[in-house]
gemmi code that builds the backbone of each chain (N, CA, C; Angstrom):
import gemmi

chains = {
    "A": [
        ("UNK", (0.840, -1.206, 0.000), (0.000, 0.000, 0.000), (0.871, 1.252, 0.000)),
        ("UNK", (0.455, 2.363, -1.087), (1.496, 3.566, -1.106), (0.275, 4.701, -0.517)),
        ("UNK", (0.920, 5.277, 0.688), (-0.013, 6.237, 1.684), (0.476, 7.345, 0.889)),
        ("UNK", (-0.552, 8.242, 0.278), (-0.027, 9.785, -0.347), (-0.130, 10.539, 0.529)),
        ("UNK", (0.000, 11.260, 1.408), (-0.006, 12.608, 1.943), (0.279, 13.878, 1.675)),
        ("UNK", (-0.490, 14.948, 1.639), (-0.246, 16.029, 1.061), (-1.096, 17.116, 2.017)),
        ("UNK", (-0.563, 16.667, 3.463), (-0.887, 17.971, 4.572), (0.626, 18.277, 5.289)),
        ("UNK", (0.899, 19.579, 5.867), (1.498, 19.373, 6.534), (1.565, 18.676, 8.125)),
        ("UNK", (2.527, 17.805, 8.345), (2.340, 17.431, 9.856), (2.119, 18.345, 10.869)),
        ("UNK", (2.024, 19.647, 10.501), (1.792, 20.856, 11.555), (0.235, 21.574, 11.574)),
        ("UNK", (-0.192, 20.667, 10.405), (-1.674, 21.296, 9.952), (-2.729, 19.956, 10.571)),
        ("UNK", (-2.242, 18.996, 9.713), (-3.888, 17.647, 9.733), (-2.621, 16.544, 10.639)),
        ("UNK", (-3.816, 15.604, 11.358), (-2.911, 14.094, 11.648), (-2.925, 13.246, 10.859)),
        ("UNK", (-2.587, 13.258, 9.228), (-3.027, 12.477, 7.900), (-1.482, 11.408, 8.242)),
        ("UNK", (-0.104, 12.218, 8.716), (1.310, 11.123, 8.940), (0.376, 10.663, 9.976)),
        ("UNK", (0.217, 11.000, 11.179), (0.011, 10.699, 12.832), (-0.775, 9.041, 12.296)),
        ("UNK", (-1.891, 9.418, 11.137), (-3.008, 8.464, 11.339), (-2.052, 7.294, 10.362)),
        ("UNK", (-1.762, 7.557, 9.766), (-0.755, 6.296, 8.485), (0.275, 5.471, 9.232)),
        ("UNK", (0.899, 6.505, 9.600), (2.156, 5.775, 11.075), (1.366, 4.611, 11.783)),
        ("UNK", (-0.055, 5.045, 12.430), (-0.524, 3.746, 12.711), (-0.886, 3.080, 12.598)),
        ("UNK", (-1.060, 2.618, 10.907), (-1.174, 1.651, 10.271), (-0.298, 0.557, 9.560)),
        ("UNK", (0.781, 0.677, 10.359), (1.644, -0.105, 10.416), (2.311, -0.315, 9.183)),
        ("UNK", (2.364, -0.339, 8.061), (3.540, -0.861, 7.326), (3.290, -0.242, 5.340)),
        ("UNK", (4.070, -0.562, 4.558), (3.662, 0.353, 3.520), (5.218, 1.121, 3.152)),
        ("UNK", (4.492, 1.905, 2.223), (4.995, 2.941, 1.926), (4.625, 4.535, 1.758)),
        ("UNK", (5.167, 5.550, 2.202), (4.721, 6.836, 2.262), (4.964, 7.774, 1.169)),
        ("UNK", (4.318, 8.477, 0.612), (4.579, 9.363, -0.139), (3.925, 10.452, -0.006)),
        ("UNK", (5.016, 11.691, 0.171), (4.776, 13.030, 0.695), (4.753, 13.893, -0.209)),
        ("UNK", (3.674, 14.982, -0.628), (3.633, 15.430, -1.823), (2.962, 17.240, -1.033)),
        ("UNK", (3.392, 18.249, -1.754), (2.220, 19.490, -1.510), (3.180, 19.725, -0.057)),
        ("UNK", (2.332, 20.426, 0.970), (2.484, 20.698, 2.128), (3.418, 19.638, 2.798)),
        ("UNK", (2.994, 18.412, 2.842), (3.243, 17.001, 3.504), (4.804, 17.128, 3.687)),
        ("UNK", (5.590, 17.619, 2.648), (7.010, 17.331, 2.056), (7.856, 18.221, 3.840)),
        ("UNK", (6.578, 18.757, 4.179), (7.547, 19.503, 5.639), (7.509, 18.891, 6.680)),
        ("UNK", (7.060, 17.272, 6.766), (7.626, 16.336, 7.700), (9.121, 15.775, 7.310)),
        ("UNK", (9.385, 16.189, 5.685), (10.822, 15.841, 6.244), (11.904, 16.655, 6.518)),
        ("UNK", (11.456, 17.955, 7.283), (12.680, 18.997, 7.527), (13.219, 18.221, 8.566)),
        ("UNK", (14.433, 18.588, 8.406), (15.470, 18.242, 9.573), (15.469, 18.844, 10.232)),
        ("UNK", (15.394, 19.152, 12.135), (15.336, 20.220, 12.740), (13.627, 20.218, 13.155)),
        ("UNK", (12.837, 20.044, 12.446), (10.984, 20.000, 12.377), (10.672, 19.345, 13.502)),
        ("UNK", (9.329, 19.542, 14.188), (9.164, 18.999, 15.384), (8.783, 17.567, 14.814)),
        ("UNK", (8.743, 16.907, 13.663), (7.968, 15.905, 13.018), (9.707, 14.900, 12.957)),
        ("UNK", (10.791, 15.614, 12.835), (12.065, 14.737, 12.868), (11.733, 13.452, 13.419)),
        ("UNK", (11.991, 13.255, 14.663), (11.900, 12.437, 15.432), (10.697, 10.963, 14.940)),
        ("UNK", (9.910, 11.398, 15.127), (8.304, 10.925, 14.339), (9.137, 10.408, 12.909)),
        ("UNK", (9.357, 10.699, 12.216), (9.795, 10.582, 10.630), (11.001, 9.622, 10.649)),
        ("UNK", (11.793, 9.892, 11.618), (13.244, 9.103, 11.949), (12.568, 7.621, 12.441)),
        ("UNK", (11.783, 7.614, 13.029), (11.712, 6.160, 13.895), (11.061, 5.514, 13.267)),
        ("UNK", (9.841, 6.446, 12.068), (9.097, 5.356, 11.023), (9.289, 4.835, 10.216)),
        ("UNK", (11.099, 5.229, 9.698), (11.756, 4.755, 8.336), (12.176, 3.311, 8.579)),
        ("UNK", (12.253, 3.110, 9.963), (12.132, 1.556, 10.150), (11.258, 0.689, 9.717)),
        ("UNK", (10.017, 1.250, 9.701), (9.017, 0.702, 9.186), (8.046, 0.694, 7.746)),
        ("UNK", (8.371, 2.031, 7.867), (8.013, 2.493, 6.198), (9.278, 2.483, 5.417)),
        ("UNK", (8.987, 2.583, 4.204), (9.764, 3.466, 3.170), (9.532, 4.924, 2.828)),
        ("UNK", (9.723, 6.177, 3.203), (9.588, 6.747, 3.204), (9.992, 7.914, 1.851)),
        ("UNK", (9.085, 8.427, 0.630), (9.333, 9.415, -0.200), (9.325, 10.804, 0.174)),
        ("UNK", (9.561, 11.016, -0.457), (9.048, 13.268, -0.908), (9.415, 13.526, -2.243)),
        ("UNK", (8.292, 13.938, -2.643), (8.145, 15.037, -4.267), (9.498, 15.924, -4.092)),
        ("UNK", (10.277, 15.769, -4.879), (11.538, 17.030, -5.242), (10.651, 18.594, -5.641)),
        ("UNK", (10.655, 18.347, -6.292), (9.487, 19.592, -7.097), (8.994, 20.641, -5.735)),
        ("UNK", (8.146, 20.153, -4.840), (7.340, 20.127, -3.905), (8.407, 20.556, -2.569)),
        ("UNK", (9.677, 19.764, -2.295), (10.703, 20.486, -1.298), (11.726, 21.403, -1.477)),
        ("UNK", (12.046, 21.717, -3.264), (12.765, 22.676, -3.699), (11.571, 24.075, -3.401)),
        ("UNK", (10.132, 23.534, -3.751), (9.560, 24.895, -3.779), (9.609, 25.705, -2.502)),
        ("UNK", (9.559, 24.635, -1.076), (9.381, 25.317, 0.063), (10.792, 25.223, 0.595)),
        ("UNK", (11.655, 25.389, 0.221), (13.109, 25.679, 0.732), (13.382, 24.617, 1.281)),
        ("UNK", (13.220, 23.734, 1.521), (13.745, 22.883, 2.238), (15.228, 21.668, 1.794)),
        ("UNK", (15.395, 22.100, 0.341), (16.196, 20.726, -0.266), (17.502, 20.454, 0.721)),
        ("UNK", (17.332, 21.670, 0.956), (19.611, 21.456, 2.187), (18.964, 20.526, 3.255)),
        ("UNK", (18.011, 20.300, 3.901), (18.250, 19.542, 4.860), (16.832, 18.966, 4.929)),
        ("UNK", (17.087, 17.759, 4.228), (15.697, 16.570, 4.220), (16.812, 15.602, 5.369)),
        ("UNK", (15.705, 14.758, 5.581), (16.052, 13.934, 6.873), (16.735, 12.488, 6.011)),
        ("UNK", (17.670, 12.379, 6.367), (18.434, 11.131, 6.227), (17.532, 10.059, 5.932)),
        ("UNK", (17.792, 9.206, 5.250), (16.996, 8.066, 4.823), (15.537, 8.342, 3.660)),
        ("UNK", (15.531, 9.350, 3.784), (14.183, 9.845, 2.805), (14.942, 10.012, 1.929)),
        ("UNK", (13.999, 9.306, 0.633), (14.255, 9.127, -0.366), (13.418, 9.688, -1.328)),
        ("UNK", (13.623, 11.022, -2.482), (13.147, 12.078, -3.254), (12.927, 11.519, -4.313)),
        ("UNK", (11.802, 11.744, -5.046), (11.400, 11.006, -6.250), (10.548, 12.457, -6.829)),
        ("UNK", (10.753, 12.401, -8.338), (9.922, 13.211, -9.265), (9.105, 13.089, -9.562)),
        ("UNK", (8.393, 13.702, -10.403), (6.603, 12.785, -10.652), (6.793, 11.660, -11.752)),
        ("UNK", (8.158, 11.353, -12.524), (8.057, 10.321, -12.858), (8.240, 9.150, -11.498)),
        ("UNK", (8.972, 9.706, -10.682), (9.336, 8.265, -9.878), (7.960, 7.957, -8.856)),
        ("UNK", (6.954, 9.616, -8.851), (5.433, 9.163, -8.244), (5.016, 8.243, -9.090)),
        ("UNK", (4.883, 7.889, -10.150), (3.809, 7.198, -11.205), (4.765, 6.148, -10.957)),
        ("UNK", (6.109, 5.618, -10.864), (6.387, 4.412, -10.808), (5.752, 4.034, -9.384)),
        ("UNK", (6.044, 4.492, -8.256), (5.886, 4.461, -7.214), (4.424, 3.736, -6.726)),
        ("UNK", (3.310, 4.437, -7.979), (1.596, 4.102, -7.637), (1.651, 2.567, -8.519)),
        ("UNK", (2.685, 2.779, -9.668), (2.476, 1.303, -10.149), (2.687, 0.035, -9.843)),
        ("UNK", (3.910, 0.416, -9.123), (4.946, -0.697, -7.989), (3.981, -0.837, -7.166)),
        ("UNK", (3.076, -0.411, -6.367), (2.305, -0.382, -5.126), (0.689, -0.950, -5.530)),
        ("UNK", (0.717, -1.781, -5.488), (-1.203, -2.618, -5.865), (-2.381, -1.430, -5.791)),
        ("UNK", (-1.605, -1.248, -4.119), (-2.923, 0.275, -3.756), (-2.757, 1.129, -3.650)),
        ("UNK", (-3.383, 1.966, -3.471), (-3.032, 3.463, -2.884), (-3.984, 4.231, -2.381)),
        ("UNK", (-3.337, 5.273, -1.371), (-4.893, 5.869, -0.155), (-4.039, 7.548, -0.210)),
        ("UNK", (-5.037, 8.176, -0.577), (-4.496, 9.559, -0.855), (-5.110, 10.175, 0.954)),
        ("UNK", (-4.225, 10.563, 1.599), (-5.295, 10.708, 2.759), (-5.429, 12.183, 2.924)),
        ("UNK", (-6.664, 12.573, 2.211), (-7.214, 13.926, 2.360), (-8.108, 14.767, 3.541)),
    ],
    "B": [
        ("UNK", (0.169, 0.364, -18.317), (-0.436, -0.138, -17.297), (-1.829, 1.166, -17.609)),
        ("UNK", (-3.149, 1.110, -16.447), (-4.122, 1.390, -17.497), (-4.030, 2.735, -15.818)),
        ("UNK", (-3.727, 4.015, -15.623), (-4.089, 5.072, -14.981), (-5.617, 5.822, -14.736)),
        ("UNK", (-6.491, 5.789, -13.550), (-7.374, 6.944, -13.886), (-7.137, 8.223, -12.705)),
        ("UNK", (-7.578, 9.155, -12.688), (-7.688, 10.146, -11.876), (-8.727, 10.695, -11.234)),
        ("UNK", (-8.474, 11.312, -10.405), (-9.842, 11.593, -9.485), (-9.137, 12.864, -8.859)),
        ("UNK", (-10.301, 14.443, -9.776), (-9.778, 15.540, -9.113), (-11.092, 15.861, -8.193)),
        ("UNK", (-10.822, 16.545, -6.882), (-11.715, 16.859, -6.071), (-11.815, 18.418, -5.653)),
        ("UNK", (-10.614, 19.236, -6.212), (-10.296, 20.311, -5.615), (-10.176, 21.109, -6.732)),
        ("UNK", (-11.019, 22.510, -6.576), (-10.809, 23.545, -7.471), (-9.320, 24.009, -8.090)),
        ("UNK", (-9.322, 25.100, -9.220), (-7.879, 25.520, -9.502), (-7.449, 26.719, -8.945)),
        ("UNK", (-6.447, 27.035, -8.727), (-6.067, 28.279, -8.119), (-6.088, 28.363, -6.165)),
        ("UNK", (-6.608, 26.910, -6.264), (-7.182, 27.112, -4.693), (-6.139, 26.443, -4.253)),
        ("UNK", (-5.680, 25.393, -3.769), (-4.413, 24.508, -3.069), (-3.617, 23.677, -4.601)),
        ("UNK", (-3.010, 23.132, -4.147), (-2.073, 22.588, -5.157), (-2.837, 21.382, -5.991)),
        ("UNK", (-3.726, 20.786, -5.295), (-3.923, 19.432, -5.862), (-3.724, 19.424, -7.367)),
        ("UNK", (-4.980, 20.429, -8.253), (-4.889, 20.351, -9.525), (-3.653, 20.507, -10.199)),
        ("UNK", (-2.856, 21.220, -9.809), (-2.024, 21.246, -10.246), (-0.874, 19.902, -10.207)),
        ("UNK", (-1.086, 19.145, -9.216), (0.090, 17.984, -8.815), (-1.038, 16.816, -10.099)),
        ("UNK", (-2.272, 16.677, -9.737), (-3.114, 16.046, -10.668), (-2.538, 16.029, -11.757)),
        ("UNK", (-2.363, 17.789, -12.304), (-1.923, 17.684, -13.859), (-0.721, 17.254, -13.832)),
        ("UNK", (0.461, 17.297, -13.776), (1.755, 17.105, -13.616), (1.763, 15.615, -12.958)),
        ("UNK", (1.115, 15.071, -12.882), (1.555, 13.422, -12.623), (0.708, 12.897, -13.736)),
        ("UNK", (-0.032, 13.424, -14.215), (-1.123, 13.091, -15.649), (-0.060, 12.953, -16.759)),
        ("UNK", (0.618, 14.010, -17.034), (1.645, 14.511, -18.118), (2.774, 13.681, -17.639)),
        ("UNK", (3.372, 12.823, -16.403), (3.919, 11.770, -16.341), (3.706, 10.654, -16.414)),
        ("UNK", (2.056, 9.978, -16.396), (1.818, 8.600, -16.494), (2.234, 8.858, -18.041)),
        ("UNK", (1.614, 9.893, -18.801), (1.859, 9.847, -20.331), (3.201, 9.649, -21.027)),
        ("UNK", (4.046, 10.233, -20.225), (5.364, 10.511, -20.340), (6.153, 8.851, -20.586)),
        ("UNK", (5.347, 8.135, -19.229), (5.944, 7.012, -19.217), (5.784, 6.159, -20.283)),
        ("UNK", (5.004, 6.377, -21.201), (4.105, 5.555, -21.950), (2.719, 4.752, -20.851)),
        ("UNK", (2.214, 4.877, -20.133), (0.719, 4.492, -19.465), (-0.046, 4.999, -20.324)),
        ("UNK", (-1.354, 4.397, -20.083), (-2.729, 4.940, -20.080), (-3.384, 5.583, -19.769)),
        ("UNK", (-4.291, 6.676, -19.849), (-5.263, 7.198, -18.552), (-6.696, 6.711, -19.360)),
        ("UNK", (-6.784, 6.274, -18.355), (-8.297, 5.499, -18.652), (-9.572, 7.110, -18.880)),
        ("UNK", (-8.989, 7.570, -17.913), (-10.466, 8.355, -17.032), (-9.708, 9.281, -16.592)),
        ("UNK", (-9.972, 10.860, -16.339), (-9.377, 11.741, -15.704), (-11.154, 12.170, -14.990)),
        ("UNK", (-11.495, 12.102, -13.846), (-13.370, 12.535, -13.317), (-13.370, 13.596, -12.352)),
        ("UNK", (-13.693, 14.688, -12.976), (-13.713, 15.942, -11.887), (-14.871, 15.830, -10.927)),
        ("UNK", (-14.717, 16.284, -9.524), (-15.521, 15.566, -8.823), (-15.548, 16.920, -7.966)),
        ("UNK", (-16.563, 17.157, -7.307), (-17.101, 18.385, -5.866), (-16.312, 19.096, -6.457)),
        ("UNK", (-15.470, 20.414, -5.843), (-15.178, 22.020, -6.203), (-14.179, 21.332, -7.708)),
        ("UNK", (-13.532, 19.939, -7.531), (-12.832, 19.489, -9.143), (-13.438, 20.400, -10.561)),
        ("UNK", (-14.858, 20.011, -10.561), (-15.283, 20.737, -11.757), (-14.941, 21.768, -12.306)),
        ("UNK", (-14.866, 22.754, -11.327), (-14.170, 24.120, -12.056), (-13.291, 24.085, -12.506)),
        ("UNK", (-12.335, 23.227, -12.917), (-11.493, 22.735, -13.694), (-11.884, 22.764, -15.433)),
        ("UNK", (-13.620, 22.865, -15.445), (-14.080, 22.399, -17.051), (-14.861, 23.921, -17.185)),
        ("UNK", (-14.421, 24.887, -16.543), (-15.093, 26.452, -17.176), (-14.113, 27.188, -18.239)),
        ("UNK", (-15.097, 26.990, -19.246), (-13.445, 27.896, -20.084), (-13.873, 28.845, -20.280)),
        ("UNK", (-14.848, 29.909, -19.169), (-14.522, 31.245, -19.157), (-13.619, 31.434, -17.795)),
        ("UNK", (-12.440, 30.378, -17.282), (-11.916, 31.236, -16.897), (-10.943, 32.158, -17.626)),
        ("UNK", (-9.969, 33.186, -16.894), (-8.930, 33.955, -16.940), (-8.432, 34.441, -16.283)),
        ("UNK", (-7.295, 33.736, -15.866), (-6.309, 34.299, -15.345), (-4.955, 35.040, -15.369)),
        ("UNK", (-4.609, 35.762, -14.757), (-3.577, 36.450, -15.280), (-2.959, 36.563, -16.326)),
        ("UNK", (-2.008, 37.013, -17.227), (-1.060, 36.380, -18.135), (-0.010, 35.558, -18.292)),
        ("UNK", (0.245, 35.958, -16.749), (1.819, 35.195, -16.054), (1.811, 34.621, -15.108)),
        ("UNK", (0.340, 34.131, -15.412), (0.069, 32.763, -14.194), (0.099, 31.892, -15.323)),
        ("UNK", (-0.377, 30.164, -14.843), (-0.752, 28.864, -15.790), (-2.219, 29.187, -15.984)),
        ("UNK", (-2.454, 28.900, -16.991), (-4.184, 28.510, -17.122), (-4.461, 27.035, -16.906)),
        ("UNK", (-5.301, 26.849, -15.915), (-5.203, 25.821, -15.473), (-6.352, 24.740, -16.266)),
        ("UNK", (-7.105, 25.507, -16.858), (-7.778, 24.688, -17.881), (-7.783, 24.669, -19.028)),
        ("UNK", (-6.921, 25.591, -19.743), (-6.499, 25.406, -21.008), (-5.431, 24.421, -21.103)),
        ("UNK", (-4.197, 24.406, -19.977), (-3.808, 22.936, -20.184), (-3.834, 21.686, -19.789)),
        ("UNK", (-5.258, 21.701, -19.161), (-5.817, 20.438, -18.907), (-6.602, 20.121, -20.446)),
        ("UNK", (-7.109, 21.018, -21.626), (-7.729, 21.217, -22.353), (-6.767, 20.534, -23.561)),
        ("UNK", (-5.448, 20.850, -23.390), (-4.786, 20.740, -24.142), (-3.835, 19.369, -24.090)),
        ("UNK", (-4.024, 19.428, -22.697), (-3.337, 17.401, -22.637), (-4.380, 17.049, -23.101)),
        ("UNK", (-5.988, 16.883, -22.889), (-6.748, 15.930, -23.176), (-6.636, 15.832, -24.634)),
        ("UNK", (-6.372, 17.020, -25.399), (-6.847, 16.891, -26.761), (-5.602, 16.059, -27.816)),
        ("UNK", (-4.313, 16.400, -26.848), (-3.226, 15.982, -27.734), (-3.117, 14.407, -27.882)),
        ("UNK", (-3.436, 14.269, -26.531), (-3.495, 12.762, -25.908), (-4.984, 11.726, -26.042)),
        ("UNK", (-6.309, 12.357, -26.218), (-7.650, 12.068, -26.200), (-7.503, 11.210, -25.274)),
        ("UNK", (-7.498, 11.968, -24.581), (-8.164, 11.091, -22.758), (-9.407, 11.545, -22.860)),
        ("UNK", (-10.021, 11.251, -21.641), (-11.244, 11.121, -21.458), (-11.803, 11.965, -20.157)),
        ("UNK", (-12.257, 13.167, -20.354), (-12.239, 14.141, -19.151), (-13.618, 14.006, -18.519)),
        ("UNK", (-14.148, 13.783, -18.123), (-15.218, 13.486, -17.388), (-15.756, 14.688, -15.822)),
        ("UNK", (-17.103, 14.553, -15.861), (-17.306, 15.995, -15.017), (-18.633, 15.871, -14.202)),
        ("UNK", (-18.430, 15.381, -13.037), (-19.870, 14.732, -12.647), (-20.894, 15.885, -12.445)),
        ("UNK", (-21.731, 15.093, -13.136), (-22.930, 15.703, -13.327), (-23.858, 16.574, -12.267)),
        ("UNK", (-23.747, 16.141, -10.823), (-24.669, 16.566, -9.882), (-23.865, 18.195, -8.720)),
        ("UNK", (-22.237, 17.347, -9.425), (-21.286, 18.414, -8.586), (-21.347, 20.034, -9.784)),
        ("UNK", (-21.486, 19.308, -10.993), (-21.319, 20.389, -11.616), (-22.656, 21.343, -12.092)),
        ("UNK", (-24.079, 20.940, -11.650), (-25.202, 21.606, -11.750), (-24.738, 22.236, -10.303)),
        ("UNK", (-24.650, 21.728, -9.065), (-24.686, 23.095, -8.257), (-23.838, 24.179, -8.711)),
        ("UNK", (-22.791, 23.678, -8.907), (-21.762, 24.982, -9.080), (-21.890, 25.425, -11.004)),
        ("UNK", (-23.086, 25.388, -11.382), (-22.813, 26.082, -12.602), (-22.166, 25.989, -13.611)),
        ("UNK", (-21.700, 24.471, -13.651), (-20.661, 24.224, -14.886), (-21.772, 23.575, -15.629)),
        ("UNK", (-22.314, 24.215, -16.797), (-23.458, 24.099, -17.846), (-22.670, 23.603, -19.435)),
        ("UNK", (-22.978, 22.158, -19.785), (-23.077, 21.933, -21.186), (-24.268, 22.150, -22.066)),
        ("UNK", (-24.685, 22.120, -23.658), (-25.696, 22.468, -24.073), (-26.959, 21.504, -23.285)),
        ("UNK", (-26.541, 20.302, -23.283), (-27.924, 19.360, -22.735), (-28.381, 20.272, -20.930)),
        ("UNK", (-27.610, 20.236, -20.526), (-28.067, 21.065, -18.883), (-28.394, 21.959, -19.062)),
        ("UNK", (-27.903, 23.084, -20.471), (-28.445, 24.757, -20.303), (-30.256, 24.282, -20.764)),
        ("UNK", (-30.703, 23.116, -21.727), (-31.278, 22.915, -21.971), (-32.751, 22.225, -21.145)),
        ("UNK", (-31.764, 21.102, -20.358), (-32.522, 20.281, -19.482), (-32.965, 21.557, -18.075)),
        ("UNK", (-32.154, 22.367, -18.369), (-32.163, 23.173, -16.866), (-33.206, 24.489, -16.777)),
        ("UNK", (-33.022, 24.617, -17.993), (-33.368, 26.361, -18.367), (-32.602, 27.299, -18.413)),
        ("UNK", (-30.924, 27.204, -18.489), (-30.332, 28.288, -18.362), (-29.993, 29.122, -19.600)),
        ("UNK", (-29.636, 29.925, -19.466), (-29.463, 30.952, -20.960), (-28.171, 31.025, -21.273)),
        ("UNK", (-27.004, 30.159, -20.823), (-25.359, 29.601, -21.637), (-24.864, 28.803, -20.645)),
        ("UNK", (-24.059, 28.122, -21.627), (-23.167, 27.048, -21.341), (-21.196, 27.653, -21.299)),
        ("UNK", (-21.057, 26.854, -20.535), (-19.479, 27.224, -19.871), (-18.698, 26.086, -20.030)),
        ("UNK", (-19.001, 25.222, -20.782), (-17.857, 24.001, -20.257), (-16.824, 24.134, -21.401)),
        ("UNK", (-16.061, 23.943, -21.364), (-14.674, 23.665, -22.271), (-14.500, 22.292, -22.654)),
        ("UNK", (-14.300, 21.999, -24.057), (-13.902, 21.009, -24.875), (-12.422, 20.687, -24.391)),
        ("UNK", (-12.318, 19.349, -24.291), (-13.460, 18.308, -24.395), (-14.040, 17.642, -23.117)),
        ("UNK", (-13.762, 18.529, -22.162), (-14.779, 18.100, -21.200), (-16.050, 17.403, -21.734)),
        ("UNK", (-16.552, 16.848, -20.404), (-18.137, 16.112, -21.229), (-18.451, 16.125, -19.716)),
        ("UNK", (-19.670, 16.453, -19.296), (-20.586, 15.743, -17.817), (-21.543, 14.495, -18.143)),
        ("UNK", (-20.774, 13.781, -17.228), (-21.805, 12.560, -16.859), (-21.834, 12.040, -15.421)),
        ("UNK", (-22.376, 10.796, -15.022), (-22.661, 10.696, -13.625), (-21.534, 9.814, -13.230)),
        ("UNK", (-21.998, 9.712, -11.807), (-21.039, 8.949, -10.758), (-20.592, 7.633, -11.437)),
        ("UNK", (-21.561, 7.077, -12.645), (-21.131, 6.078, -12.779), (-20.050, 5.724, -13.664)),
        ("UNK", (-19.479, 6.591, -13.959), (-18.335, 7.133, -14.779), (-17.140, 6.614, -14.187)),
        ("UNK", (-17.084, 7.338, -12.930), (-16.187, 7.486, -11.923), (-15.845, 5.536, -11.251)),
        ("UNK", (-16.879, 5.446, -11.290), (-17.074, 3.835, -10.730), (-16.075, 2.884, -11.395)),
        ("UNK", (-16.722, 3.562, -12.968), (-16.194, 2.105, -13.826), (-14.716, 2.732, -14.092)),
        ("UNK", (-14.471, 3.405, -14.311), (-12.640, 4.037, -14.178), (-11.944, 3.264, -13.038)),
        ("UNK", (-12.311, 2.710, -11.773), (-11.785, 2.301, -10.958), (-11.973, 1.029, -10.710)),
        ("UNK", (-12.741, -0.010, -11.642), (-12.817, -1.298, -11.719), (-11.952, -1.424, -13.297)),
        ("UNK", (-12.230, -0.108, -14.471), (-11.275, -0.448, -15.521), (-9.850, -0.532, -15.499)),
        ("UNK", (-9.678, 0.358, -14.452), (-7.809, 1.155, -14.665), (-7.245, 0.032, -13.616)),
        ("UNK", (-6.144, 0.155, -13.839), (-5.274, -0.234, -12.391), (-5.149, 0.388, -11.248)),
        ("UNK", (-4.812, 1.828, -11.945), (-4.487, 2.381, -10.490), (-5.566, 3.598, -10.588)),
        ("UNK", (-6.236, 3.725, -9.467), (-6.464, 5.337, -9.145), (-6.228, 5.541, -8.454)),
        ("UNK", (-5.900, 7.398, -8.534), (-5.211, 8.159, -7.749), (-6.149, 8.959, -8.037)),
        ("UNK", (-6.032, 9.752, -6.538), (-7.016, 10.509, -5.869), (-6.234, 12.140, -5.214)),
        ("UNK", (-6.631, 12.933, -6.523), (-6.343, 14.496, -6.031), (-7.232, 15.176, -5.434)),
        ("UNK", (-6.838, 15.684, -4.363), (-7.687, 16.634, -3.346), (-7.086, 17.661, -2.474)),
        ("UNK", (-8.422, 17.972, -1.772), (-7.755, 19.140, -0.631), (-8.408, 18.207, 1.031)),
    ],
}
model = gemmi.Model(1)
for chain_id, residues in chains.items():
    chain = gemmi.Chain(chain_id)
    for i, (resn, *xyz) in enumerate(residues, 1):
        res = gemmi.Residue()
        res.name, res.seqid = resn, gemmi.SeqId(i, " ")
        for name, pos in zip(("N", "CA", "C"), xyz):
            atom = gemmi.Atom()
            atom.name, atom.element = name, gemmi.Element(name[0])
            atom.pos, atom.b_iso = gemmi.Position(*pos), 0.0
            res.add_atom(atom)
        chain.add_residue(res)
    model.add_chain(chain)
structure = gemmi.Structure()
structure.add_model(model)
structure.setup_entities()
């Protein structure tokens, strides 16, 4: 299952609620892409779930909000070609709006 | 592999439409399909082609207007979301009583059941919103 998110973790609990669904993959798109600042109160949260998830972010989407110098270790940046591989590789997908 | 889409969110308003279009113009890119692109609740305003916006903004429905046409996808515009909010083809200005139509080619309105069969036809849907 590929979880889309596209809130920030400072706005909706759309990570809070996916995190507890135990397993998957994440993809952070729009707003969402500011759970992976480094430094963010969401670090911590984001660090301990890469154990469990696989964790993305839209490039496009973290160049726009300044963030590219410091994404969190282990997150892994994909373009909207590597979104469309990403939904194809993945059976399902849950956009959580 | 066979793509459909599902927009829920107006243009100009949050990003969705815009990430919608730009992953649309990549399933294509890849060589995929799009089965179905189905504008859905504030989505519709996506199919008014009196908008206008700026000069040195995107028009956000002229190039949704313009992937569909290069590519002939299949733009779809549900029917019940788009009588409240005023998105009128000739059959609704007709069926309705109104005195013009607003939709942009090649949009088309039809019902939910549109939307249904896009997601038992395609492989994948993906779901743009706010």
């Amino acid at each position: 299952m590929l979880h889309i998110i596209n809130k920030s973790p400072y706005d909706r609990p759309a990570l809070d609620s996916v995190l507890k669904t135990g397993t998957g993959a994440i993809l952070l798109i729009e707003d969402g892409v500011y759970a992976v600042a480094k430094g963010g109160a969401a670090e911590p949260k984001v660090k301990a779930a890469l154990g469990k998830f696989k964790i993305y972010a839209l490039t496009p989407d973290i160049e726009a909000r300044g963030i590219a110098d410091r994404v969190t270790d282990g997150v892994i940046q994909v373009d909207y070609a590597g979104f469309v591989d990403l939904v194809a590789e993945n059976k399902t997908n849950q956009s959580w709006l | 592999m066979k793509f459909a889409i599902l927009v829920s969110e107006g243009p100009y308003t949050h990003q969705a439409t815009d990430t919608a279009f730009l992953f649309a113009q990549a399933v294509l890119a890849k060589g995929h399909e799009i089965f179905r692109v189905f504008f859905y609740h504030d989505g519709v305003y996506n199919a008014t082609r009196l908008t206008t916006p700026p000069q040195d903004d995107r028009n956000i429905v002229k190039r949704w207007t313009e992937l569909a046409k290069a590519n002939n996808l299949d733009m779809v515009v549900c029917v019940a979301a788009a009588q409240r909010r005023g998105i009128v083809d000739d059959g609704e200005m007709q069926r309705n009583g109104k005195d013009a139509t607003n939709l942009a080619e090649p949009f088309r309105i039809s019902g939910l059941g549109q939307l249904i069969e896009a997601g038992i036809q395609a492989d994948r849907l993906v779901v743009f919103g706010d």
